[in-house]
PDB file with SEQRES, HELIX, SHEET and CRYST1 records, atoms N, CA, C and O in Angstrom:
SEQRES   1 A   74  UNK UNK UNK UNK UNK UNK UNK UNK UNK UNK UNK UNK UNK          
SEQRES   2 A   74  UNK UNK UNK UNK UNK UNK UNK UNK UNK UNK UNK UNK UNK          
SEQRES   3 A   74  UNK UNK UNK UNK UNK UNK UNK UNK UNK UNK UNK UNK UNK          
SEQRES   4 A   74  UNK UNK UNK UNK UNK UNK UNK UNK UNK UNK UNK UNK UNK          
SEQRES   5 A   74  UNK UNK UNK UNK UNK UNK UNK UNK UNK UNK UNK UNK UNK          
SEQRES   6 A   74  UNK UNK UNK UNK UNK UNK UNK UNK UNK                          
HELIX    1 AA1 UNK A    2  UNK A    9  1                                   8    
HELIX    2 AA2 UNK A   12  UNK A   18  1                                   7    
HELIX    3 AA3 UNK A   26  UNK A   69  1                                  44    
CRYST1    1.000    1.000    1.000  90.00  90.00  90.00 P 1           1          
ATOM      1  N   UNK A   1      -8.141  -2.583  -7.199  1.00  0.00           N  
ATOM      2  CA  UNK A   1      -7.389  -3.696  -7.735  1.00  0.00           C  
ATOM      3  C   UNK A   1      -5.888  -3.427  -7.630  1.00  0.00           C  
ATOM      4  O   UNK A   1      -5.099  -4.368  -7.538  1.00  0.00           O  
ATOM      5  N   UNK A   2      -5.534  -2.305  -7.642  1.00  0.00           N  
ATOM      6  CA  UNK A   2      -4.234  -1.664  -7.973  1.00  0.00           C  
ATOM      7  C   UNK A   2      -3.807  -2.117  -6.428  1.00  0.00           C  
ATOM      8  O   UNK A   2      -2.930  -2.891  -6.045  1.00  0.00           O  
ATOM      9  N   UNK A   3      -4.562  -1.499  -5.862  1.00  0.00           N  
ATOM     10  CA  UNK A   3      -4.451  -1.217  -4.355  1.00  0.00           C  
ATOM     11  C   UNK A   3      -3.729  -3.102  -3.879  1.00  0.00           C  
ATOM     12  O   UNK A   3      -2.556  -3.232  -3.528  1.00  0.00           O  
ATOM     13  N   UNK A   4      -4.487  -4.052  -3.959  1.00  0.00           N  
ATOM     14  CA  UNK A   4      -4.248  -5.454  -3.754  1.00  0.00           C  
ATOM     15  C   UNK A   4      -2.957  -6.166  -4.406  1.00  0.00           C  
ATOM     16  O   UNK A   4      -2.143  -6.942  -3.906  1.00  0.00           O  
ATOM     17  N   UNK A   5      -3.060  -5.630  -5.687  1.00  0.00           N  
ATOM     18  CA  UNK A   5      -1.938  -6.042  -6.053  1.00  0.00           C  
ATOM     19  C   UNK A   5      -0.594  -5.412  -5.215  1.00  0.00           C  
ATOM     20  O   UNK A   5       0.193  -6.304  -4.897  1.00  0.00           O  
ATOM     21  N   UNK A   6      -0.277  -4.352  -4.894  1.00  0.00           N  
ATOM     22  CA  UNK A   6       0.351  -3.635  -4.247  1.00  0.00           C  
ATOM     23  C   UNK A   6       1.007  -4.427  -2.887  1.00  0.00           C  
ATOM     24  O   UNK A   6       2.150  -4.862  -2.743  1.00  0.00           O  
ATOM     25  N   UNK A   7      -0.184  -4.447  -1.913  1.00  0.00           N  
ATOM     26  CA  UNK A   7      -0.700  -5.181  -1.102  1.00  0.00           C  
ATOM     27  C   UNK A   7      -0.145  -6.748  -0.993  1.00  0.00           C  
ATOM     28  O   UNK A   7       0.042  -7.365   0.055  1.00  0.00           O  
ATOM     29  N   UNK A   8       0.048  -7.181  -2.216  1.00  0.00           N  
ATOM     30  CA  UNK A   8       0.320  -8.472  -2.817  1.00  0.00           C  
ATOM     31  C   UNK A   8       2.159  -8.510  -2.590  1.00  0.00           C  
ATOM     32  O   UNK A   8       2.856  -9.397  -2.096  1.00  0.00           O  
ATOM     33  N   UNK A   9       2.536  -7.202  -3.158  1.00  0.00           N  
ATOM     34  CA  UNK A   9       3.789  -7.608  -3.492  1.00  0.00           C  
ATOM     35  C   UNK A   9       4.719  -7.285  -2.378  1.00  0.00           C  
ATOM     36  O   UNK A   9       5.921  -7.551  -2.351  1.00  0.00           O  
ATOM     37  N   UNK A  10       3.906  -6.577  -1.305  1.00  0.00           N  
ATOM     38  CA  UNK A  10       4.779  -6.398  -0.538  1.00  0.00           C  
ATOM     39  C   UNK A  10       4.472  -7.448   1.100  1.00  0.00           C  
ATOM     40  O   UNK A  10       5.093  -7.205   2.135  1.00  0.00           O  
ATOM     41  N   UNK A  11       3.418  -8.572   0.986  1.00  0.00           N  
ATOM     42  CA  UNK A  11       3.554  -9.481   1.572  1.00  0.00           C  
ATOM     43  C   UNK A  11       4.327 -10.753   1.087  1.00  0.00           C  
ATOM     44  O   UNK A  11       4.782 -11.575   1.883  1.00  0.00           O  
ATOM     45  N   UNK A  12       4.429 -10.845  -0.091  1.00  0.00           N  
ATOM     46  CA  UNK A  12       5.192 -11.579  -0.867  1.00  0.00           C  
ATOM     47  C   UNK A  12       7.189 -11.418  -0.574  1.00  0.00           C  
ATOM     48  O   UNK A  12       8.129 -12.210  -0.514  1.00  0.00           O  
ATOM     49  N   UNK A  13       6.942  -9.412  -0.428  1.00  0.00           N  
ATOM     50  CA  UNK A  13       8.258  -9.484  -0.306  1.00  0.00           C  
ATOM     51  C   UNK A  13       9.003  -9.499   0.916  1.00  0.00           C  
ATOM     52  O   UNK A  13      10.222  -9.425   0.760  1.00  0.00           O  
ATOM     53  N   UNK A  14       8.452  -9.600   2.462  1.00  0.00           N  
ATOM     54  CA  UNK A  14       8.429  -9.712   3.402  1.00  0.00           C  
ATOM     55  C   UNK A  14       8.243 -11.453   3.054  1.00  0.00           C  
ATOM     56  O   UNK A  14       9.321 -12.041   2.969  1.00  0.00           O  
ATOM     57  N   UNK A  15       7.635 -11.870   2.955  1.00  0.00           N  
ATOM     58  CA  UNK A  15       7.852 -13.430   3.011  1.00  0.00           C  
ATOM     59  C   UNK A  15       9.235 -14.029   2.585  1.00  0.00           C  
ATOM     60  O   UNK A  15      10.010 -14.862   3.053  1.00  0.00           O  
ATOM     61  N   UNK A  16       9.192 -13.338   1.642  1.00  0.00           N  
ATOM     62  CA  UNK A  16      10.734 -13.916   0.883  1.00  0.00           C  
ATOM     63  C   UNK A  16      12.491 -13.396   1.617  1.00  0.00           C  
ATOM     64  O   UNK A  16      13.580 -13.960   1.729  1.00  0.00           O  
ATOM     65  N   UNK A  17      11.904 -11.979   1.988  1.00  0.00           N  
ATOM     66  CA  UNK A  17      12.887 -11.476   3.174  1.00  0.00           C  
ATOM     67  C   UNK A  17      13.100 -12.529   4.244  1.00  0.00           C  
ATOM     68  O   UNK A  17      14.250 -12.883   4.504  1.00  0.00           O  
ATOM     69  N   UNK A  18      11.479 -13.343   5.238  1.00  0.00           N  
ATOM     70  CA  UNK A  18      11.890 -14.242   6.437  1.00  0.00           C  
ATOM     71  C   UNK A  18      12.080 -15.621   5.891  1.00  0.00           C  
ATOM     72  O   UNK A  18      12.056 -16.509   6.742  1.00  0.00           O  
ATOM     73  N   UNK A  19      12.294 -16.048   4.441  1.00  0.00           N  
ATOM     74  CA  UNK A  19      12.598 -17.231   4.545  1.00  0.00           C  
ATOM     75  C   UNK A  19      14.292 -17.045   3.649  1.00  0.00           C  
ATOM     76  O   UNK A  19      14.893 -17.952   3.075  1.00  0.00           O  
ATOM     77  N   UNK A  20      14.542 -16.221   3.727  1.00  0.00           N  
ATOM     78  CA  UNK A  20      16.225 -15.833   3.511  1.00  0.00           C  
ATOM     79  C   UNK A  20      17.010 -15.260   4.831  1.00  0.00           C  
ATOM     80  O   UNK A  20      18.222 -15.054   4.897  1.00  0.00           O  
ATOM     81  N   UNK A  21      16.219 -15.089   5.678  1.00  0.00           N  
ATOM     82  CA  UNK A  21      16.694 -14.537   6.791  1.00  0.00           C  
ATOM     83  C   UNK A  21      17.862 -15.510   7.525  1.00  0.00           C  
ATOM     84  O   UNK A  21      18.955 -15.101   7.919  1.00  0.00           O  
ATOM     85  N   UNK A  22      17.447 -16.672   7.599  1.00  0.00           N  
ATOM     86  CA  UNK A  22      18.370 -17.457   7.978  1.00  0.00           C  
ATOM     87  C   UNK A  22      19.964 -17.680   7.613  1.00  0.00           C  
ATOM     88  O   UNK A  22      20.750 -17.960   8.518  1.00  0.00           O  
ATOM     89  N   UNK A  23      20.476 -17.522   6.032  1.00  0.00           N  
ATOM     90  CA  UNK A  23      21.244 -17.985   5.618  1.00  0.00           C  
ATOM     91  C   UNK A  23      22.110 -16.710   6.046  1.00  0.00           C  
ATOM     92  O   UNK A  23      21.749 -15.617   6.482  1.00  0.00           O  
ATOM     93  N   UNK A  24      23.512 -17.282   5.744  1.00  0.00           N  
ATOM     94  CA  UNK A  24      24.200 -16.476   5.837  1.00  0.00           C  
ATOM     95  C   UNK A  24      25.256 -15.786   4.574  1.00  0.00           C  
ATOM     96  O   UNK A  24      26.097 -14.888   4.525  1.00  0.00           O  
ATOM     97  N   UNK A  25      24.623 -16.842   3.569  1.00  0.00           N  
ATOM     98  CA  UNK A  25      25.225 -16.729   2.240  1.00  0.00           C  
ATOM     99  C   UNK A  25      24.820 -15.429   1.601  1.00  0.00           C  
ATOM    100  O   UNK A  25      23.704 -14.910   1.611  1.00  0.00           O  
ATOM    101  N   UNK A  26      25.945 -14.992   1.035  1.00  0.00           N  
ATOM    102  CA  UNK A  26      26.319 -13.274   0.600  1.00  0.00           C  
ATOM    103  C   UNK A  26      25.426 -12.625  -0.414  1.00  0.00           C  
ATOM    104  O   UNK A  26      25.136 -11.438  -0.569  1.00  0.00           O  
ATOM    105  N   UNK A  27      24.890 -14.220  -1.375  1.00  0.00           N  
ATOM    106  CA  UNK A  27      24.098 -13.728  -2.155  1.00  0.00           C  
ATOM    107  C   UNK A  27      22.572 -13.280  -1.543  1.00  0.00           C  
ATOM    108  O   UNK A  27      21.932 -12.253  -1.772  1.00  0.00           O  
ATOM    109  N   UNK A  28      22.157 -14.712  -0.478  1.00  0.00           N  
ATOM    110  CA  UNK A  28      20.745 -14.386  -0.141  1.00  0.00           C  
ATOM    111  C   UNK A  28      20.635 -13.081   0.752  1.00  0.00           C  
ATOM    112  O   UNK A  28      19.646 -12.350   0.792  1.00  0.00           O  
ATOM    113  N   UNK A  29      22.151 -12.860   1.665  1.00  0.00           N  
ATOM    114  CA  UNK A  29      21.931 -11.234   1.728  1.00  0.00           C  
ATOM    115  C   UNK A  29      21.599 -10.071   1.444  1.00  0.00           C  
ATOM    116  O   UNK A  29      20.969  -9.217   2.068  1.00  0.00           O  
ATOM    117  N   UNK A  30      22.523 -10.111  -0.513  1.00  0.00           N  
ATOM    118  CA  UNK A  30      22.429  -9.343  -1.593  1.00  0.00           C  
ATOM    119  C   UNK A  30      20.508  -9.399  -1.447  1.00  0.00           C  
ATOM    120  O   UNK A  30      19.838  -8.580  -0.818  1.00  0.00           O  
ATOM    121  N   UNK A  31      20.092 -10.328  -2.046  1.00  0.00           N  
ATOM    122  CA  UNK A  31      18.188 -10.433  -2.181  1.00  0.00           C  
ATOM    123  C   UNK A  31      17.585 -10.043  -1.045  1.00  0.00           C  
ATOM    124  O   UNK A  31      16.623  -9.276  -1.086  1.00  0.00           O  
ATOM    125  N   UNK A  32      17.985 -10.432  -0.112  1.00  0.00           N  
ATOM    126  CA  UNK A  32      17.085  -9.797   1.442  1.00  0.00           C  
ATOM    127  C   UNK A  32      17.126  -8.039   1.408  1.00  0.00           C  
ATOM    128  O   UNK A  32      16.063  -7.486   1.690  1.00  0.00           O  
ATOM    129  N   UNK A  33      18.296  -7.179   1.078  1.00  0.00           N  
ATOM    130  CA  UNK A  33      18.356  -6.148   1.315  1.00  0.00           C  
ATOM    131  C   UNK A  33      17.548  -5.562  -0.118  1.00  0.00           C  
ATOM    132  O   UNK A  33      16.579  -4.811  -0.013  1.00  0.00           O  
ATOM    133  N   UNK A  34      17.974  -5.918  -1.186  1.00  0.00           N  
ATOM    134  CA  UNK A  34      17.148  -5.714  -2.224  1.00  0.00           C  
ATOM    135  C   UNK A  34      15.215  -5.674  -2.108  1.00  0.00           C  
ATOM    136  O   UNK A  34      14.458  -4.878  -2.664  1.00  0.00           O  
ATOM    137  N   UNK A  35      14.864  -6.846  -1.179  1.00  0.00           N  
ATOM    138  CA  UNK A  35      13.882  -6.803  -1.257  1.00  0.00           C  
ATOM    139  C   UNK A  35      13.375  -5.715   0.219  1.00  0.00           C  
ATOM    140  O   UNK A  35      12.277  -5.187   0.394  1.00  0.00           O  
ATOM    141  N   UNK A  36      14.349  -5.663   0.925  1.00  0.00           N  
ATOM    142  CA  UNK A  36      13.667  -4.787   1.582  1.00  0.00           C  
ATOM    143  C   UNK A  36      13.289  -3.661   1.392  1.00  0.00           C  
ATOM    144  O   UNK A  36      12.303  -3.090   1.857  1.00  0.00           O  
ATOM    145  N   UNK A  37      14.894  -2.912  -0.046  1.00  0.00           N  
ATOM    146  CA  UNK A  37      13.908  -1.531  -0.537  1.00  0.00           C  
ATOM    147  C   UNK A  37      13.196  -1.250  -1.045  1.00  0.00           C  
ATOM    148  O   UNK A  37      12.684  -0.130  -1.032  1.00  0.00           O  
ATOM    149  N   UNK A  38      12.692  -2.820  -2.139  1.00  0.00           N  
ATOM    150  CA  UNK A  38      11.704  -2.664  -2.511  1.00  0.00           C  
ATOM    151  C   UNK A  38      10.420  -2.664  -1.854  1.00  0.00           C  
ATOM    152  O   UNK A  38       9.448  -2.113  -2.370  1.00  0.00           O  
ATOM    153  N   UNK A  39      10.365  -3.278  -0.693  1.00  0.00           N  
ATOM    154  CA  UNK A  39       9.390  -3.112   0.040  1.00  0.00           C  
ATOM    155  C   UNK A  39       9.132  -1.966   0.483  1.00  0.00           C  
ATOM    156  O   UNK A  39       7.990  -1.578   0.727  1.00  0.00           O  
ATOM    157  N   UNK A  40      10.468  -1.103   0.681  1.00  0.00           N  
ATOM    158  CA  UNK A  40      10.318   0.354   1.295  1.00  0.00           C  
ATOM    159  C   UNK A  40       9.490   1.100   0.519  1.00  0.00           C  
ATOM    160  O   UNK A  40       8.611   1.730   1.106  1.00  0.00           O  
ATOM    161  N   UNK A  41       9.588   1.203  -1.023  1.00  0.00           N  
ATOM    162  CA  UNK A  41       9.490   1.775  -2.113  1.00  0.00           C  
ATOM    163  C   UNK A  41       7.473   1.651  -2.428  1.00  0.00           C  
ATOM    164  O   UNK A  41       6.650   2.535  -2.667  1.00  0.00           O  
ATOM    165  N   UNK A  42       7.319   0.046  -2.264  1.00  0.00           N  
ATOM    166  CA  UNK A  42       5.944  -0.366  -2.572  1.00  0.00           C  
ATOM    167  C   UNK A  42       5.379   0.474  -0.867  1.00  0.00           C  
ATOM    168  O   UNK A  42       4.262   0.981  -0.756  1.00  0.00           O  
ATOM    169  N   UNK A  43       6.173   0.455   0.021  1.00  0.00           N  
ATOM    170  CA  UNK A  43       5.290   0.730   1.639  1.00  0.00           C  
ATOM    171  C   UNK A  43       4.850   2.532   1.126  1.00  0.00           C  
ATOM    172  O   UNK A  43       3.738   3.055   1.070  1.00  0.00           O  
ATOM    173  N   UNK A  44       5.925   2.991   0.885  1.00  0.00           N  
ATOM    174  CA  UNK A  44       5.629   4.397   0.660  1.00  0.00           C  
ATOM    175  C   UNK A  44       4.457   4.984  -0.339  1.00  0.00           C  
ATOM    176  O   UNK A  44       3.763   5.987  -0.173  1.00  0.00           O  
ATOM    177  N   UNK A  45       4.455   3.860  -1.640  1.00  0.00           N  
ATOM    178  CA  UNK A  45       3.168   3.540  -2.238  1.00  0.00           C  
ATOM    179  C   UNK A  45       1.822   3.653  -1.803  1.00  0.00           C  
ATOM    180  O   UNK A  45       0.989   4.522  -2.060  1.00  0.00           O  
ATOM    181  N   UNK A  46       1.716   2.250  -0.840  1.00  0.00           N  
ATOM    182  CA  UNK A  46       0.534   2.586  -0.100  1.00  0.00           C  
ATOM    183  C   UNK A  46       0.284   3.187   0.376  1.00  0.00           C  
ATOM    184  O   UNK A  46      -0.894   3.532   0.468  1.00  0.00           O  
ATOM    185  N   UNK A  47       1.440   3.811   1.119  1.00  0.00           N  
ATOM    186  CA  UNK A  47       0.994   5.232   2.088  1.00  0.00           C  
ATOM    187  C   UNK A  47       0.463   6.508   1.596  1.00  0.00           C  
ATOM    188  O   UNK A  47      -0.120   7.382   2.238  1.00  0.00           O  
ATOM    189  N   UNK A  48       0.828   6.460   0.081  1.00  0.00           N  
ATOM    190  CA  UNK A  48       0.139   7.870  -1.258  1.00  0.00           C  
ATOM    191  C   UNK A  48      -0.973   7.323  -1.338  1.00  0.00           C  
ATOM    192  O   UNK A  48      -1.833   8.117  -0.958  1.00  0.00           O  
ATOM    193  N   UNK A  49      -1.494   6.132  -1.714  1.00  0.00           N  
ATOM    194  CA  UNK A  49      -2.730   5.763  -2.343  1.00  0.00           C  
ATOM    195  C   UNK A  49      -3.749   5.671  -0.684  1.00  0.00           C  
ATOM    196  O   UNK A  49      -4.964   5.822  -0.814  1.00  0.00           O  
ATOM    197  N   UNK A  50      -3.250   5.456   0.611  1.00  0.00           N  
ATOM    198  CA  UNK A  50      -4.134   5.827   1.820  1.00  0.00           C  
ATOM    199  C   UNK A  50      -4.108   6.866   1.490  1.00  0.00           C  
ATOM    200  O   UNK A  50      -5.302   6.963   1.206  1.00  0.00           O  
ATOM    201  N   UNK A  51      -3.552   8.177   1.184  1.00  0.00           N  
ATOM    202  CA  UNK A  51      -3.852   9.209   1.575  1.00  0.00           C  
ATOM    203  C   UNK A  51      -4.897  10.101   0.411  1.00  0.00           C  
ATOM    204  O   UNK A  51      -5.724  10.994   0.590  1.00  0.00           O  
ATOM    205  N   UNK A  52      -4.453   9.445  -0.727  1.00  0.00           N  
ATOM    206  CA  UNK A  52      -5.394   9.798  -1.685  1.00  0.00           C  
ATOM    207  C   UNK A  52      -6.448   9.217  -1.408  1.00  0.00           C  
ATOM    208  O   UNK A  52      -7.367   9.841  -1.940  1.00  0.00           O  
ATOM    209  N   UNK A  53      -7.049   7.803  -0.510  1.00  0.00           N  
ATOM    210  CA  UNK A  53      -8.327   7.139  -0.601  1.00  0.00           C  
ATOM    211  C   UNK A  53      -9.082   8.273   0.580  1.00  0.00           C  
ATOM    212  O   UNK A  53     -10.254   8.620   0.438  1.00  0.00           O  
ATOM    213  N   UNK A  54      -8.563   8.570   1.273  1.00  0.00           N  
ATOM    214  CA  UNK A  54      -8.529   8.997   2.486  1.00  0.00           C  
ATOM    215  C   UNK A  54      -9.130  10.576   2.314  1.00  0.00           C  
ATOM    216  O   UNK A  54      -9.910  10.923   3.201  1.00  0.00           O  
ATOM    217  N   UNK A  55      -8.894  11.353   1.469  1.00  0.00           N  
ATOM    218  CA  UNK A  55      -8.702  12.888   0.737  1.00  0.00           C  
ATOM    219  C   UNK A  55     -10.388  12.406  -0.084  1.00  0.00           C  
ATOM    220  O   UNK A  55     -11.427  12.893   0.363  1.00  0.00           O  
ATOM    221  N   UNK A  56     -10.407  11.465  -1.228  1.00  0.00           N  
ATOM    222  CA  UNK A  56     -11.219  11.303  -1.794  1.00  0.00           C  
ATOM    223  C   UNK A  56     -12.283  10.763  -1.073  1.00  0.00           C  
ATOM    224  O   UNK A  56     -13.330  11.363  -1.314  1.00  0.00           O  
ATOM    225  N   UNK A  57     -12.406   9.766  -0.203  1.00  0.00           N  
ATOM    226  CA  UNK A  57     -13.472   9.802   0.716  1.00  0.00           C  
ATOM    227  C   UNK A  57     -13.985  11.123   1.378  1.00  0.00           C  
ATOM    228  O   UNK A  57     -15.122  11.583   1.269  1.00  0.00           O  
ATOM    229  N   UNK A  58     -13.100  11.568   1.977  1.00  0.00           N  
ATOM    230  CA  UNK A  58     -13.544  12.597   3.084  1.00  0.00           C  
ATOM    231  C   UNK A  58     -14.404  14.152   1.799  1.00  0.00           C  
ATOM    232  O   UNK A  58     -15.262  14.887   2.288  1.00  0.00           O  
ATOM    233  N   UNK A  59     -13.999  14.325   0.443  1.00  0.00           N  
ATOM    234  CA  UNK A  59     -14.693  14.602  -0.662  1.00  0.00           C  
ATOM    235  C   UNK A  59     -15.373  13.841  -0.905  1.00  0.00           C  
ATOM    236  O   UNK A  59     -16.056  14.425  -1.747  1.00  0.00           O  
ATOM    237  N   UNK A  60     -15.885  12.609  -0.797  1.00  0.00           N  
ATOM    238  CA  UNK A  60     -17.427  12.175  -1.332  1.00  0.00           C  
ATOM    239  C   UNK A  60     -18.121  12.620  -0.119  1.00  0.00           C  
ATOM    240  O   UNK A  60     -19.172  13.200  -0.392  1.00  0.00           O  
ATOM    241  N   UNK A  61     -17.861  12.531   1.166  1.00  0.00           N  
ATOM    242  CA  UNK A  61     -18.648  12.743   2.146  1.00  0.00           C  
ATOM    243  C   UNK A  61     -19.272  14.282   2.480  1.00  0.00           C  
ATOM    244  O   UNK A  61     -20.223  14.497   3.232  1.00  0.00           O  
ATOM    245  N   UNK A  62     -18.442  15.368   1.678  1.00  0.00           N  
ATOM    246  CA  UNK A  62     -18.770  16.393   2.143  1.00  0.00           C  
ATOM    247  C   UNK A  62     -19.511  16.608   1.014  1.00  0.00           C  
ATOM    248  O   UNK A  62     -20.514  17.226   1.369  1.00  0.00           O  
ATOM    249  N   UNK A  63     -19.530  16.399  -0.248  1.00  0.00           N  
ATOM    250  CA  UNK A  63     -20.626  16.205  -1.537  1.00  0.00           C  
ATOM    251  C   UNK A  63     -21.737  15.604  -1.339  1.00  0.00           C  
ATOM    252  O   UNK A  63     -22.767  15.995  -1.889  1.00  0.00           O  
ATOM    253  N   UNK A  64     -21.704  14.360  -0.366  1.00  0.00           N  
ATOM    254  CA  UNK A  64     -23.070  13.600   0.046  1.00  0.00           C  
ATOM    255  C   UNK A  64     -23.850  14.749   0.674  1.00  0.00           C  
ATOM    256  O   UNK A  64     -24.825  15.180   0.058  1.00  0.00           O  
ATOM    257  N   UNK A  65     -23.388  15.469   2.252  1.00  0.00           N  
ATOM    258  CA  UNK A  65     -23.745  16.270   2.826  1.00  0.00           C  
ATOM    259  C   UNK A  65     -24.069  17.441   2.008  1.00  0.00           C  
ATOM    260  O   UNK A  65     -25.121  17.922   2.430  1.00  0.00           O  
ATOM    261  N   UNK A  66     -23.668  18.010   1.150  1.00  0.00           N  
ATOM    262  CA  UNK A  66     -24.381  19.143   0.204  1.00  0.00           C  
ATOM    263  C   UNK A  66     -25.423  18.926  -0.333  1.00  0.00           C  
ATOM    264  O   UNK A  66     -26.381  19.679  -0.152  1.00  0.00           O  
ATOM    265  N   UNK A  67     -25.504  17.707  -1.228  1.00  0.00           N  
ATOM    266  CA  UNK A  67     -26.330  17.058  -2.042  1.00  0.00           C  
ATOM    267  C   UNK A  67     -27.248  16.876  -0.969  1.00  0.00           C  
ATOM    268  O   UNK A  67     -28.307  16.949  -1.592  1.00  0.00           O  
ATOM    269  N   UNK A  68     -27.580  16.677   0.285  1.00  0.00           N  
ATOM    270  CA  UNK A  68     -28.652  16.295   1.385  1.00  0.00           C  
ATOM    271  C   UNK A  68     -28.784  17.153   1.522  1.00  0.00           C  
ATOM    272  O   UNK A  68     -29.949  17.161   1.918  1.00  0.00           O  
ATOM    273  N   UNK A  69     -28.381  18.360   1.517  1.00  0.00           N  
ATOM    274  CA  UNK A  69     -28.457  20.122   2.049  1.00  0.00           C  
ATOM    275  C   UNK A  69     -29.714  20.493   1.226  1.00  0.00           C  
ATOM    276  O   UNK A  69     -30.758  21.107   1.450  1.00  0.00           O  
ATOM    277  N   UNK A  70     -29.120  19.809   0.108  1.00  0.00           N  
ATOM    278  CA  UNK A  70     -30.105  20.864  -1.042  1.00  0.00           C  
ATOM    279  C   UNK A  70     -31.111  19.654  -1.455  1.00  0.00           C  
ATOM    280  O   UNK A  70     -31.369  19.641  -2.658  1.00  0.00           O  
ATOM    281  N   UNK A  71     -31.522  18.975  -0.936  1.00  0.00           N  
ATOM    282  CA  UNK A  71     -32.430  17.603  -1.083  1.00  0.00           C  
ATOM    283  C   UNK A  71     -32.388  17.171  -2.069  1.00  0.00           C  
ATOM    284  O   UNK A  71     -33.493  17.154  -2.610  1.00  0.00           O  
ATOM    285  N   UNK A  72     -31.161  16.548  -2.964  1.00  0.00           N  
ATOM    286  CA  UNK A  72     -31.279  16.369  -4.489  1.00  0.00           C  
ATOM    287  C   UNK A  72     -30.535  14.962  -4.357  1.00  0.00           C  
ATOM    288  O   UNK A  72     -30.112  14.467  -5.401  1.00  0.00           O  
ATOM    289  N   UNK A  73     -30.314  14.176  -2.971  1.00  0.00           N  
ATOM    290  CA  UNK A  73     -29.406  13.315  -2.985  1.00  0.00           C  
ATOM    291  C   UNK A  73     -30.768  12.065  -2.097  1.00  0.00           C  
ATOM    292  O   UNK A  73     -31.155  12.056  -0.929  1.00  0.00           O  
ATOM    293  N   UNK A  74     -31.079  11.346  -3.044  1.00  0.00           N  
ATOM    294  CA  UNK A  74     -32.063   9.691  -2.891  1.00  0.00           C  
ATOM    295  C   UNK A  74     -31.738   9.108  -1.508  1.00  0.00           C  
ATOM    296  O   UNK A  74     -32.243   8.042  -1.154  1.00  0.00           O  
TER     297      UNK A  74                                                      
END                                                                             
């Protein structure tokens, strides 16, 4: 859930980046660059939580394979 919401805010903030993209006004600048670090900030996010899904999978899989080793896994 965490993961989507995440997911959420940083298509949201890329959206809002290309429909400010156009102007040339100082403020919607100010918000475009703002939202881009925040996007930087949420991108680097996902990239911890891939790597933790990624770590924790590859540990259920080698627990499945034990658990089949020792025939105790249905």
């Amino acid at each position: 859930m965490n993961r989507f919401v995440t997911l959420s805010a940083i298509v949201f903030s890329v959206f809002a980046a290309f429909s400010f993209s156009g102007c040339t006004d100082e403020a919607a600048e100010a918000e475009m660059n703002r939202l881009k670090a925040e996007n930087a900030v949420l991108q680097g996010q996902v990239d911890s939580l891939q790597k933790n899904l990624d770590s924790l999978t590859a540990y259920g899989d080698s627990v499945k394979k034990s658990l089949e080793k020792l025939d105790m896994h249905p």
